[in-house]
C-alpha positions in Angstrom: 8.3 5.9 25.7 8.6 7.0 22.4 5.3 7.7 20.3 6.0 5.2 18.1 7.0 1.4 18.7 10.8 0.9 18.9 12.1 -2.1 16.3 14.4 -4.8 18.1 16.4 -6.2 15.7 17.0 -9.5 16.5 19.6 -11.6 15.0 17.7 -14.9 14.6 15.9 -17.2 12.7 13.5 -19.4 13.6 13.8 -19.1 17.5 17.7 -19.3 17.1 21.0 -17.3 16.9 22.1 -17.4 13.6 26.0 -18.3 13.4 27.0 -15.5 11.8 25.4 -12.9 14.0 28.4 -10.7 14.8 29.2 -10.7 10.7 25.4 -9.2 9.9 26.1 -6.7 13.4 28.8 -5.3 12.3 27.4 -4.8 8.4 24.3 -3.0 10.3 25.6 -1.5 12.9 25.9 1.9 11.9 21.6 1.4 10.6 19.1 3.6 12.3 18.1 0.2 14.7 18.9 1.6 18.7 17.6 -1.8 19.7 19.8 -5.4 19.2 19.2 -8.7 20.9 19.0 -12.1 19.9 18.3 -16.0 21.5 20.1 -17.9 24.4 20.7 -20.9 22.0 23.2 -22.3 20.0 26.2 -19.3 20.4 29.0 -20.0 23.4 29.0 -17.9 26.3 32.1 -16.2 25.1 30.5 -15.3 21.6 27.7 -14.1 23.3 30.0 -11.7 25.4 31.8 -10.7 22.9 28.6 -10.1 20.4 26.3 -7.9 23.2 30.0 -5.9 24.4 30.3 -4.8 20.5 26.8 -3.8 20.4 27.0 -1.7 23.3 30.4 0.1 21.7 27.8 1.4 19.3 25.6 2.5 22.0 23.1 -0.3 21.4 20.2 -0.8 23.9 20.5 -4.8 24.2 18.4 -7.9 24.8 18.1 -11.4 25.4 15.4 -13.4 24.6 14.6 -16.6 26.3 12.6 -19.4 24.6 12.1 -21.6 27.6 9.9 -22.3 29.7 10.9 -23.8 33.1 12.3 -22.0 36.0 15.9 -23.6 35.9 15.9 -22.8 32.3 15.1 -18.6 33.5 17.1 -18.6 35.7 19.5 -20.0 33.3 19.3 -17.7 31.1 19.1 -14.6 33.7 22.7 -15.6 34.6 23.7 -15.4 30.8 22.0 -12.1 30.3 24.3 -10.9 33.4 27.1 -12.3 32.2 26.6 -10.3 29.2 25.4 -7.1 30.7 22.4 -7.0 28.5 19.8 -4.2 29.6 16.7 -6.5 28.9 15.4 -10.1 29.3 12.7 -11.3 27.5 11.1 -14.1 27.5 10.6 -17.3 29.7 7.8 -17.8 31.8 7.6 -15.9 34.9 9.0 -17.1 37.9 10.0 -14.8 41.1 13.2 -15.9 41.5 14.1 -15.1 38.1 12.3 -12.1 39.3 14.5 -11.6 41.9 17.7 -12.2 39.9 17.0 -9.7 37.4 16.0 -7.1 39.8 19.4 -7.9 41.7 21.2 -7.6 38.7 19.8 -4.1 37.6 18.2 -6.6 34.1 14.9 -5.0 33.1 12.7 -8.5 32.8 9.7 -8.9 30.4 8.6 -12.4 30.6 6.2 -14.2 27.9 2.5 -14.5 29.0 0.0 -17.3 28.1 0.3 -20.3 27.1 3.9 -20.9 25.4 4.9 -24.0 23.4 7.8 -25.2 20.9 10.0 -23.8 19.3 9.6 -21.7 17.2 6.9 -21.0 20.0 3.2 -21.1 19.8 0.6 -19.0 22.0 -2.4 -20.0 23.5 -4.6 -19.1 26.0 -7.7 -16.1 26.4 -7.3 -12.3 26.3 -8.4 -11.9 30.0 -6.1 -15.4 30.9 -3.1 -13.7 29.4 -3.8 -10.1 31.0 -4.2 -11.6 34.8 -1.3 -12.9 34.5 0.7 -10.0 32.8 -0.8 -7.7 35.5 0.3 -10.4 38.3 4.1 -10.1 36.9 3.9 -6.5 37.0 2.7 -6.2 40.5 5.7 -8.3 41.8 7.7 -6.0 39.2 8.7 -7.2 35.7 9.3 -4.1 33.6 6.9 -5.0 30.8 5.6 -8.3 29.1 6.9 -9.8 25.8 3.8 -11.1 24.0 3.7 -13.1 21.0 1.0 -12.0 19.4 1.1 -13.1 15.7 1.8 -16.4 16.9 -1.4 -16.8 18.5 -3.7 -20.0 17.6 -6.6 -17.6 17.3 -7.1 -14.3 16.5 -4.1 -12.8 16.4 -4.7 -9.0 15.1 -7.8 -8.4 18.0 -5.6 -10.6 20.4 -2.4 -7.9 20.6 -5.1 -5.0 19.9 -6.6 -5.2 23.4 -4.1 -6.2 24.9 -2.0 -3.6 24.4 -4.5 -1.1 24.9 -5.6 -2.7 28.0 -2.4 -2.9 29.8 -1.0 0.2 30.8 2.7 -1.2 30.5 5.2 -1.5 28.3 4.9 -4.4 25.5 7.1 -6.3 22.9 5.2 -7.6 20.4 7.4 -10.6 19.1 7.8 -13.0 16.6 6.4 -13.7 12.8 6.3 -9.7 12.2 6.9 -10.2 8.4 4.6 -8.2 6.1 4.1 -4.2 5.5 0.5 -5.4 6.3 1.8 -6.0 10.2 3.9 -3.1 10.2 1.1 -1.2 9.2 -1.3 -3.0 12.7 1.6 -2.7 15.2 1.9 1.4 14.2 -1.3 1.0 14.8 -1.4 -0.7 18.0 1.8 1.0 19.2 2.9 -1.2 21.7 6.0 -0.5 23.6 8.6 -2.3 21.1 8.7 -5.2 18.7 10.7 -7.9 17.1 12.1 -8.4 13.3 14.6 -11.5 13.1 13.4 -14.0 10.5 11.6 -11.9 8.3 15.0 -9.8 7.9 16.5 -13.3 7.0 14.1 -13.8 4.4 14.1 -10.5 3.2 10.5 -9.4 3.6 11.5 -6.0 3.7 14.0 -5.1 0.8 16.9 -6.6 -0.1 20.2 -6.0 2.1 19.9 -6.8 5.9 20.8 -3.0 6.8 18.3 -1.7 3.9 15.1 -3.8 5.3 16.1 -2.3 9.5 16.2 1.5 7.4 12.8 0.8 5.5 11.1 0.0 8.9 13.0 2.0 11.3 11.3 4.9 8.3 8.2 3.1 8.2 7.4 3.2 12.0 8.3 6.8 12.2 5.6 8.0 9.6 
């Protein structure tokens, strides 16, 4: 690990792919971002390919995030993260034989924990509920756990505090990561990695898409 939390850039908004992901790719792709993922919904299959194969051309570390929640719908979305050779899947809940799959299939798996609804998803659920379970997926050998902190119901900023420091394990903090003021608590926190999508969208962070990744990729190394 790095000793500072790696930015995934992830090409969504709103808990989807936007259309034009390859187009804002290929503006950024030469940004200081080593991480690029996005969602398993709307793009085709073939885009998909197509989008993660260009990514790794520019030696991009890839992922793909799952925002569902049943075990068909994992193990759905295992099979499209081996189809496009991504190195990570994040998201769904954990289930062993999406487990299993990804361990097959050489896909490092970080699962939500808690209590995950809608979409864009909400998180529920206690500090010590969520850690069980993120120590029970480790045990049976998930690479890490994909938490989504700031869009917890409660108290977010103590929520990902102690969790991260209690779980000796990688972490991606995900989702709503859209203020300097965030930034400023994940450096803080320094979990393992963390999300930007929407926030690049809405240009929280500058003004051009490759300006904002530069700004934090800077920020997060102070």
């Amino acid at each position: 690990m790095k000793n500072f939390p790696e930015l995934i850039v992830m090409l969504t908004h709103n808990d989807r792919t936007v259309e034009n992901a390859r187009e804002v790719f290929e503006q950024c792709k030469n940004s200081k971002a080593n991480c690029w993922g996005f969602k398993e919904e709307p793009l085709p299959l073939d885009d998909m390919k197509k989008l993660f194969a260009r990514m790794k051309e520019f030696g991009k570390t890839t992922f793909l995030e799952v925002v569902a929640y049943s075990e068909r719908e994992g193990l759905d979305g295992a099979k499209i993260a081996a189809a496009c050779r991504c190195d990570f899947l994040m998201g769904t809940k954990f289930f062993d034989s999406v487990n299993d799959f990804c361990r097959d299939n050489k896909i490092n798996y970080m699962p939500f924990v808690g209590k995950i609804s809608g979409r864009p998803s909400i998180l529920e659920g206690t500090l010590d509920e969520m850690l069980d379970e993120a120590r029970q997926c480790l045990t049976k050998g998930a690479y890490g756990v994909d938490l989504l902190g700031y869009r917890y119901t409660g108290d977010a900023s103590s929520l990902n505090k102690n969790f991260v420091a209690a779980l000796n394990a990688p972490v991606c903090l995900a989702g709503s990561i859209n203020s300097f003021e965030r930034l400023r608590e994940v450096q803080k926190i320094s979990p393992y990695t963390f999300t930007i999508g929407g926030a690049f969208f809405e240009n929280k962070f500058g003004n051009s898409f490759a300006e904002q990744i530069d700004t934090v990729c800077d920020f997060m190394e102070k």
